[in-house]
C-alpha positions in Angstrom: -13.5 -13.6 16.3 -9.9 -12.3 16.6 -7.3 -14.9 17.1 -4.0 -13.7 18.9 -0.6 -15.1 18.6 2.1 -15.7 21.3 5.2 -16.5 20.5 7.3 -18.8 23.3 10.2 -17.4 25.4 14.2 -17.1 24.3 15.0 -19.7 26.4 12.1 -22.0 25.3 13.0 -21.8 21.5 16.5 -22.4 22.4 15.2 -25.7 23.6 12.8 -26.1 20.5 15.8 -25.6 18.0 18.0 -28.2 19.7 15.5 -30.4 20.3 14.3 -30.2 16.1 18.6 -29.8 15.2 18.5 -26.3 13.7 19.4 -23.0 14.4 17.6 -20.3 16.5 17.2 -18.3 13.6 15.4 -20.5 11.5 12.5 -21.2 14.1 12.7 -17.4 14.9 12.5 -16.1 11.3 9.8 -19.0 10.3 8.1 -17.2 13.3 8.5 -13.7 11.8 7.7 -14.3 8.3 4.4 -16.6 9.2 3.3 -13.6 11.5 3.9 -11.1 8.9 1.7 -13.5 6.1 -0.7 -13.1 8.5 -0.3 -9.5 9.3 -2.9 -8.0 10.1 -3.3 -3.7 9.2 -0.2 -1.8 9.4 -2.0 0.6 11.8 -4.7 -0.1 14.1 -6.4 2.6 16.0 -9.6 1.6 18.6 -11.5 3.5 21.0 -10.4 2.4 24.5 -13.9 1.5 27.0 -14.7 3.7 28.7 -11.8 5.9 28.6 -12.3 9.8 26.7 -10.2 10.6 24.4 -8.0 7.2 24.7 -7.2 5.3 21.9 -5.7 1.5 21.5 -2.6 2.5 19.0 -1.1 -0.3 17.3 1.6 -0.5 14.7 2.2 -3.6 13.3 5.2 -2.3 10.2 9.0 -2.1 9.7 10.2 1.0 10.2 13.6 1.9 10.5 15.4 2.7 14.1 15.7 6.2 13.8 11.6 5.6 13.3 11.1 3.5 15.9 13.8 5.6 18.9 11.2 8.4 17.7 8.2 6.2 18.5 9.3 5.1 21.8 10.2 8.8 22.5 6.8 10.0 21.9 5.5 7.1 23.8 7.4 7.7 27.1 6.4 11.4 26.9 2.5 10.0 26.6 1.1 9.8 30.7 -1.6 8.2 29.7 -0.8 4.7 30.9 0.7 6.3 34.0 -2.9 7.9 34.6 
């Protein structure tokens, strides 16, 4: 069984840090660093259902943001999603 994990809103963990007394960034990078302990594979690639030659890509690593501009480029130039 594969467990997913949602993290709330801004504007709800604005409301969670005032209501514990700390600071966004402690609930936000206690958020980050338990998701990455429970990272799962850095890259992920799965057959999409019935769709040929359509694959489920997902990167789950720090990269820097000349990396990741060049991701989202290639992205947007995929129609795939549009199709």
């Amino acid at each position: 069984m594969e467990h997913r994990t949602s993290f709330p809103r801004r504007e709800n963990v604005v409301r969670i840090a005032k209501a514990l007394g700390v600071a966004v960034p402690h609930l936000t990078n206690a958020f980050v660093h338990e998701d990455l302990q429970r990272a799962p594979a850095s890259l992920s690639i799965t057959e999409a259902s019935g769709r040929p030659n359509v694959v489920l890509l997902q990167i789950h690593r720090r990269v820097s943001t000349t990396t990741a501009a060049k991701v989202i480029a290639l992205l947007s130039e995929d129609a795939t999603e549009a199709a």
